[in-house]
C-alpha positions as CSV (number, residue, x, y, z in Angstrom):
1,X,-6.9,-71.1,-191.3
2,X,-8.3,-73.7,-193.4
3,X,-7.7,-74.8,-196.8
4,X,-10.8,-73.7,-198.1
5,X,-10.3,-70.4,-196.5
6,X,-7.2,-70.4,-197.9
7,X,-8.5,-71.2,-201.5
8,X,-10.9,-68.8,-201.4
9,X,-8.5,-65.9,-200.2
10,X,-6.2,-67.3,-202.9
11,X,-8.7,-67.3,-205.8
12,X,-10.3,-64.0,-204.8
13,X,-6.8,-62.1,-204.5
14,X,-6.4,-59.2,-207.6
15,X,-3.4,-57.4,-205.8
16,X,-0.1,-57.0,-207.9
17,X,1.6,-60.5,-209.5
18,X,3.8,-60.5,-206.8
19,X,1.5,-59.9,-203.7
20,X,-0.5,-62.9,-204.6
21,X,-0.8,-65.2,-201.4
22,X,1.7,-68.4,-202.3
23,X,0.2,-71.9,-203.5
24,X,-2.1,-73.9,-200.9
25,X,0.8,-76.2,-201.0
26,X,3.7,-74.0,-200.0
27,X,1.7,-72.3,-197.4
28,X,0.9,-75.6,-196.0
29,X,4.5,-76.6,-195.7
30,X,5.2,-72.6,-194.4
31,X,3.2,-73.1,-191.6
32,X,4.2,-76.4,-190.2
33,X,7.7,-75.3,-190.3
34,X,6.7,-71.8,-188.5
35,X,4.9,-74.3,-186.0
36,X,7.3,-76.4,-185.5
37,X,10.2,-74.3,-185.1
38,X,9.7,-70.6,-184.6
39,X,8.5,-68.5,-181.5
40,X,7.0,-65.0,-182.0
41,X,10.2,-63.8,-180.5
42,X,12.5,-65.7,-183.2
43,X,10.6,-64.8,-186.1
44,X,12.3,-61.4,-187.3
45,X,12.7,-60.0,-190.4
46,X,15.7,-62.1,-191.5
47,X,13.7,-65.2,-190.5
48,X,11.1,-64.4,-193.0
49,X,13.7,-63.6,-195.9
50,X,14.9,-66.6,-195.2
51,X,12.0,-68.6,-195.9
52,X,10.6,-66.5,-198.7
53,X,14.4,-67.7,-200.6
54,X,13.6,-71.1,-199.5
55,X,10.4,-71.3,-201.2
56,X,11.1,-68.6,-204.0
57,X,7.9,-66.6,-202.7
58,X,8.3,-62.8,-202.5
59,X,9.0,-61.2,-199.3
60,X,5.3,-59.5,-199.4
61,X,3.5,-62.5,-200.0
62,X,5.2,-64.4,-197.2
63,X,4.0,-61.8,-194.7
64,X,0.2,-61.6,-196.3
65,X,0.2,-65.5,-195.7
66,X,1.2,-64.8,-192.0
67,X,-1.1,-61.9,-191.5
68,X,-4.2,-63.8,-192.8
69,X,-2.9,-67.3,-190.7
70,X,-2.7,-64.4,-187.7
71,X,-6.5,-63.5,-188.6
């Protein structure tokens, strides 16, 4: 996923306040580290708690981000 898709997706999403995709920046920095440092088979549920807390992002917005980087 590119930037610009991600700015579109981000400017275009009218779900709830708390389902909004996070900032370009903190998605950014989300996927290197997921690149980086994470399998498929490490990256559980707690793994992305984890990293929601890290970057105070909501739990549902974390895995929208990874669903639409998966797309």
């Amino acid at each position: 996923m590119t930037s610009n898709d991600h700015l579109y997706l981000y400017s275009n999403d009218k779900e709830y306040l708390y389902h909004y995709l996070p900032p370009l920046d903190i998605a950014i920095k989300i996927s290197r580290i997921i690149s980086t440092r994470f399998t498929v088979k490490d990256f559980d549920l707690n793994r992305r708690e984890m990293l929601a807390d890290k970057f105070n992002i909501t739990d549902y917005s974390l895995t929208k981000l990874l669903t639409e980087i998966k797309n």
